[in-house]
N, C-alpha and C positions, 0 to 999 in steps of 0.2 A: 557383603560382610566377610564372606568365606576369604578374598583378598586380604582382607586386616590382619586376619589371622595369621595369613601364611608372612606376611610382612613380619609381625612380630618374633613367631616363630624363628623364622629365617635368621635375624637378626642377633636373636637371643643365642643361636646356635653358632651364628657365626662368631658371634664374641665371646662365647665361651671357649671355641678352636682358637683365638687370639689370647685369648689366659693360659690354657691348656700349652698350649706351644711355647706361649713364653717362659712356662717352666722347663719347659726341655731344652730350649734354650739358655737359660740360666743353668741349667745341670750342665751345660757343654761349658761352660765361663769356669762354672765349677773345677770340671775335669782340669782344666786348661792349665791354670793356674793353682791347684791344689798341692801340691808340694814345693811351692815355697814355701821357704823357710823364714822366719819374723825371730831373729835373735833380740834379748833384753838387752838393750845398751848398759853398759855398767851406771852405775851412782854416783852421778861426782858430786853429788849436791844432797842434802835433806831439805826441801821446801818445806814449807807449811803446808800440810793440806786439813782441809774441813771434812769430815762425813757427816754426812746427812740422810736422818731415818724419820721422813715423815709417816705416821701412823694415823689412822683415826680405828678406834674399836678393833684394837689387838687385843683381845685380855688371852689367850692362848698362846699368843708366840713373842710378845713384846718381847720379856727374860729372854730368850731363845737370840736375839734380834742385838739387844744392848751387848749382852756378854759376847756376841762375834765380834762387834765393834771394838768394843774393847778390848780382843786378844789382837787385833792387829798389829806387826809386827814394822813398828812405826817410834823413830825421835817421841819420845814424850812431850819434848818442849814446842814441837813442832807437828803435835797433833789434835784438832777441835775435835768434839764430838756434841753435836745436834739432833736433840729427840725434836722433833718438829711436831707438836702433841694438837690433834684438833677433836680427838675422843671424848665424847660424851655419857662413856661409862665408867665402871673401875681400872679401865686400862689406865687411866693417869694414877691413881696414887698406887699400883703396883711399879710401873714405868716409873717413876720419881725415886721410889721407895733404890728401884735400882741403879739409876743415877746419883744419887746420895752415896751409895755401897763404893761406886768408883769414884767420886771424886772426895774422899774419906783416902782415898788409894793415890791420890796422885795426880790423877785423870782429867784433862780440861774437859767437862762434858755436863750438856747442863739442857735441863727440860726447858721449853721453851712452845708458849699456849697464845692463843689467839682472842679475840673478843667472839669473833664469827669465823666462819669457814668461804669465805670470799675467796673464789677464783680455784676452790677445792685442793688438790695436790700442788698446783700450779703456784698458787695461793699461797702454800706453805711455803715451798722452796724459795719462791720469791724474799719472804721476811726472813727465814731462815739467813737468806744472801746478804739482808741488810746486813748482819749480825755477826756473819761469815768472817775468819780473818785469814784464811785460807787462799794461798795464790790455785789451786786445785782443789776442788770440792769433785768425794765420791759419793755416789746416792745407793741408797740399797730398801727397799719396801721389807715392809715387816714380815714377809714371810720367806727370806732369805736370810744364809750363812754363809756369808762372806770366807773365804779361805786367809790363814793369817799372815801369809803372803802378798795377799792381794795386793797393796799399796807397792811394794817394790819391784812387782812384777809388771805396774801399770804406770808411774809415774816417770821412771827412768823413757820411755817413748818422748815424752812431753819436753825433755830435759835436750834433747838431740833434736828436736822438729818445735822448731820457734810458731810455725804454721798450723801445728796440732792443735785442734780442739777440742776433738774428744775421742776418747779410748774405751769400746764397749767389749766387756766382756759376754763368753758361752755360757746360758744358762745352764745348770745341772738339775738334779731332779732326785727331792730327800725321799719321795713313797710310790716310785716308777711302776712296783712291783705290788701296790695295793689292791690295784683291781684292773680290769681290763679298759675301766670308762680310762684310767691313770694313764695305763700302758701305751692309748692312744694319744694319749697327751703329747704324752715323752715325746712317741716318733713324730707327731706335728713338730715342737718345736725343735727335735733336733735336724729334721731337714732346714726349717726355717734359720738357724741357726750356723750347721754342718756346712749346706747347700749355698743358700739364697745368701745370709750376710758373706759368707765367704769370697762370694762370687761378686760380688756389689763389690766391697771393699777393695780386694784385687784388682778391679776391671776400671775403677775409676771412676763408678755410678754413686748417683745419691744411694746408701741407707741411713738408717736413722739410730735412734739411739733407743735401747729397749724400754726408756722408764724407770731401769734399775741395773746394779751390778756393771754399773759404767766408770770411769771419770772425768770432768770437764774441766775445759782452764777457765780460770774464773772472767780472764779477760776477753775468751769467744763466748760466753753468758751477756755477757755485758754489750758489746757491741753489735750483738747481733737481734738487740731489742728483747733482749729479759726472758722470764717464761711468764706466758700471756694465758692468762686462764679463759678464752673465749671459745675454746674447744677442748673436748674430751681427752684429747691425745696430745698435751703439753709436748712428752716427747720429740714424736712427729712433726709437731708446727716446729721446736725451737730447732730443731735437726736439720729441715728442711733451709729454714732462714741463715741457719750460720754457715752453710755448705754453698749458696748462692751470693754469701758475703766473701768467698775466697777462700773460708778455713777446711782445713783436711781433718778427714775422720778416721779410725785403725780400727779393724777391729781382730779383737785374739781368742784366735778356738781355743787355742789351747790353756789358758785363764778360764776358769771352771769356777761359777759363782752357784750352788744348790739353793734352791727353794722346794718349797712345798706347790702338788700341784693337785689345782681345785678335784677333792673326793667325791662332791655331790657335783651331777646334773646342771641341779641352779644356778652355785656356783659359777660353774662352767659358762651354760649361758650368757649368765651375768656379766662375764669378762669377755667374752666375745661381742656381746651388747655394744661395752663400752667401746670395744677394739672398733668394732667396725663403722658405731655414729661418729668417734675420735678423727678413723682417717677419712671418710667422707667429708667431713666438718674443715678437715686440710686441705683436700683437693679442693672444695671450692673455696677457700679463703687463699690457697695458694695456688692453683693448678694453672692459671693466667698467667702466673710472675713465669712458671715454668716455662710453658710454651713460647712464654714470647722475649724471653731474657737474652741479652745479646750475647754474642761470644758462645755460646752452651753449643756442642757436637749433636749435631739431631737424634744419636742412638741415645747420648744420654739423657737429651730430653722424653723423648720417647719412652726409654725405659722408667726413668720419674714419672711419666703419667701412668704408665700401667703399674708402676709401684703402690702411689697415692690410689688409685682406682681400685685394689683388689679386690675389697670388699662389694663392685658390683657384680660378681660372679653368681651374687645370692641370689638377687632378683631377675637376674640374665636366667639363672635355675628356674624360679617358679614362673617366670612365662612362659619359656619353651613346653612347660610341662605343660601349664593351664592352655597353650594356644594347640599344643599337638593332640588333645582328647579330642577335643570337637573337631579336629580338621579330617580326621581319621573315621568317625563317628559319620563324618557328611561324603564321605568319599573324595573328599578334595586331592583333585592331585598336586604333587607341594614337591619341594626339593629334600634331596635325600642327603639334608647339609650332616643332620646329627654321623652320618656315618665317618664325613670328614673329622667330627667329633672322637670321633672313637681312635685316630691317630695321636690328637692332643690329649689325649688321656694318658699317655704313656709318660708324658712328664713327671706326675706326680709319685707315679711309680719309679721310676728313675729316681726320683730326690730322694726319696726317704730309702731306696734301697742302698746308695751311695750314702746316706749321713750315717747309717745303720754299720754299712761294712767299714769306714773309716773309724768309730767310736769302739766298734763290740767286734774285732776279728774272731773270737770263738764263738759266741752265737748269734751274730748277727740276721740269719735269714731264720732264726725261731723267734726273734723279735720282731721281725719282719712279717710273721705269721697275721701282728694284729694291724695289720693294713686292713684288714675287712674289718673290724672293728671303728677305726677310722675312716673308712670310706662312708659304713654308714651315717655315723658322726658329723661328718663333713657336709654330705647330704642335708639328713634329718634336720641342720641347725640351720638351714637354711630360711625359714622362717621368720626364726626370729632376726637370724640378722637382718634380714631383708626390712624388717619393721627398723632396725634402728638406720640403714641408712636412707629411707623415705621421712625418720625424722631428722634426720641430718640438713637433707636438701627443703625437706617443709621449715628445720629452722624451730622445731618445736622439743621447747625443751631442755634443759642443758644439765641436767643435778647426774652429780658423780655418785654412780652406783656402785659402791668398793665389794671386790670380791673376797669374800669371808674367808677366814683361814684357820681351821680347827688342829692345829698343831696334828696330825696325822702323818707318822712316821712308817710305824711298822703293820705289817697285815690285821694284826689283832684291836688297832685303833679304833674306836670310831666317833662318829664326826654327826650322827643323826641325834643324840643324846643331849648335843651342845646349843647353845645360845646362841649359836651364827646359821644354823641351819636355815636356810628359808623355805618358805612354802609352795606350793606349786600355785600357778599363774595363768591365765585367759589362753596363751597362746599353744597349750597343751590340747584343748581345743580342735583348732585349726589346724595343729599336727594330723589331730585324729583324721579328720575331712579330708586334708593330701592325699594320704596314707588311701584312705576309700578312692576319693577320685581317681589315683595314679592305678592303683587297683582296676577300675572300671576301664583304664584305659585299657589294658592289659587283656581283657575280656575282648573289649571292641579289635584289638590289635591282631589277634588270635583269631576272631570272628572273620575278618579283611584280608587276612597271611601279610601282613604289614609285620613278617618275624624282626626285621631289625629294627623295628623300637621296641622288641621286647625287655632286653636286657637293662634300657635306662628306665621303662616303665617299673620292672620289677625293684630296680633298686631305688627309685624314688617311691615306692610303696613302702619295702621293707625299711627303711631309712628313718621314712618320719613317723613309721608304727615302731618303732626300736627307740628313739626319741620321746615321740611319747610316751611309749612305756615306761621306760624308766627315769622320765620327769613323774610318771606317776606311783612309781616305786619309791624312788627316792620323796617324795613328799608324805609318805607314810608317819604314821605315829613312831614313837624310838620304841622298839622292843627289845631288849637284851639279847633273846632267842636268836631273833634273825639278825645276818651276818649283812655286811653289803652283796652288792651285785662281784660276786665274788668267782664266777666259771673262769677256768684257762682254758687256753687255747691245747687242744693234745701235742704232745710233742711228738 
């Protein structure tokens, strides 16, 4: 038996060094190519373009969300505007109420409801398309603030590159500074964003398109087989398909599109939930066409699988950990892969200290501070993602779990009071259990002088006891009194 173990172990550790590395690798793509330059080609044209705000159960930020749209800095005769409405609260007759106000105003912009929610966001955008009269349609989720430039700083690309499909914009971040869970946020997606798209896009690799705060041409929609609601990550599949059809994708840091980013715990989960069964859901509906597509340079395919795959890094976590307890425990002598580990760790450090010093030159490395925040983060959530991508591959399941958005701006906001808040959930649980287990390991590890799986022991304890805790915070009743999980980091 003690053999299986070590198999697994082994396995899990060595593919985590193959994630691990590949980020450091992607940091050097990074470096490499990071100061090109991406000039706006001048305007010689106003096309028409569509924007499109599909919503379900905004009643907090819809207003927030239309009136961006509307300041955009856009031909009037030459701009739709598309509430893509599937809400089944008060969010449609405030959202109407405010579609009325502009096009009272001038404004081509018109709500637009479903019978059902078929095919979910996917769903939306598709009928929206029917309706579309826009050679370029921009998408933006309701819990973004489009800048009122945005269109002329993304369309003139499209106007010079007859081959372009689509143009995604760098997420910004409207309450970075709300809380520490926030803080981490930030720096996840600005390396993902800073790092990883930059380096993709430069280097000639598939990436995708984020969802939101992009633009597409209507005609790389279209030929590359629509957006297909059969996985979570619409995105991702239609990203994937129209990059494999020939068409070129851009993407621009410097194009800054702010949203609000998830205050609670659940929230958070939630959208990571969705992230990780979405691109699971890719890789196996497309990860064949990948490998085996003719003509494709082997790095880029390759880097396409480990792109589509990241989300195995979850359950590659919770083996290593569940196979290293017992093998430790039985005095098994096993390979001492985790330490090769400890070199691909340095990647992640790397990215976000590099998205960090390119974004914030004056305090970049006290931003940098909440990398432990984030490590544990990254860790702890491993759980749950790991349940959605085993229901990815089991194929169980498919309803779009939207991540709540309680308009939270400033530190004095709060977001537990509201009707989007959700409640705490089964797998708060199973954190707790980890959290013991990795514990236990940590005991045996110490008992053995096995010190160097101390430090991954410790941090998979404190990880998913930090997780759990504050899934179990955060599901609290609302009290006035109490603040969010609100400590700083000292400076």
């Amino acid at each position: 038996m003690s053999w299986v173990l070590v198999l697994i172990y082994s396995l899990a550790a060595l593919g985590l060094t193959v994630y691990g590395l590949n980020i450091l690798l992607t940091a050097g793509l990074y470096w490499k190519k990071k100061d090109e330059a991406i000039e706006t080609p001048a305007l010689t044209q106003v096309p028409r373009v569509t924007v499109q705000l599909p919503i379900y159960n905004e009643l907090y930020v819809v207003e927030r969300l239309i009136d961006a749209a509307a300041a955009l800095d856009w031909q009037r005769d030459q701009l739709q505007i598309q509430v893509l409405d599937d809400s089944d609260d008060e969010t449609t007759p405030i959202a109407q109420a405010r579609v009325d106000y502009y096009r009272k105003r001038g404004i081509d912009m018109a709500l637009y409801r479903r019978n059902d929610r078929a095919g979910f966001k996917a769903g939306a955008l598709a009928a929206g398309l029917a309706r579309a009269t826009g050679e370029y349609l921009a998408i933006f989720d309701a819990d973004f603030v489009p800048p009122i430039d945005f269109l002329k700083k993304t369309i003139p690309h499209f106007l010079s590159q007859p081959n372009l499909g689509l143009v995604q914009t760098r997420w910004g971040h409207l309450n970075t500074t709300y809380s520490p869970l926030t803080r981490a946020e930030a720096l996840a997606l600005d390396g993902h964003f800073v790092v990883e798209q930059t380096a993709r896009s430069r280097n000639g690799l598939f990436f995708n398109f984020n969802g939101t705060a992009g633009v597409w041409r209507r005609a790389c929609i279209e030929q590359s087989g629509g957006w297909q609601g059969d996985t979570l990550s619409e995105d991702l599949d239609l990203s994937y398909r129209a990059q494999m059809g020939g068409w070129k994708f851009l993407f621009l840091p410097d194009v800054v599109s702010p949203a609000e980013l998830p205050p609670q715990i659940h929230a958070y989960k939630r959208q990571q939930f969705r992230w990780a069964k979405g691109s699971t859901q890719v890789l196996i509906k497309l990860g064949a066409r990948v490998l085996t597509m003719p003509g494709l340079a082997p790095f880029k395919r390759i880097e396409g699988l480990l792109h589509l795959s990241g989300y195995l890094m979850n359950p590659l976590m919770l083996l290593a950990l569940l196979a290293l307890v017992p093998l430790m425990a039985l005095d098994t002598q096993f390979p001492d892969v985790m330490i090769y580990f400890s070199f691909a760790m340095l990647g992640p450090v790397v990215m976000y200290a590099l998205a960090q010093r390119a974004l914030y030159h004056a305090d970049w490395s006290l931003r940098l501070r909440y990398f432990v925040v984030l490590l544990l983060l990254g860790t702890g959530i491993a759980m749950n993602n790991s349940i959605a991508v085993l229901a990815a591959i089991t194929r169980r399941g498919n309803t779009f779990r939207r991540t709540p958005k309680f308009s939270v701006e400033r530190e004095n906001d709060s977001w537990n009071s509201k009707r989007y808040a959700l409640p705490m959930s089964w797998e708060v649980i199973g954190e707790g259990a980890l959290s013991v287990y990795a514990f236990i390991g940590v005991v045996i590890a110490w008992q053995h002088h096995l010190y160097w799986t101390l430090p991954y022991l410790i941090l998979y304890s404190a990880s998913f006891a930090f997780v759990g805790s504050l899934s179990l915070w955060h599901a609290r009743p609302a009290r006035s009194e109490i603040s969010d999980f609100k400590f700083q980091i000292a400076d």
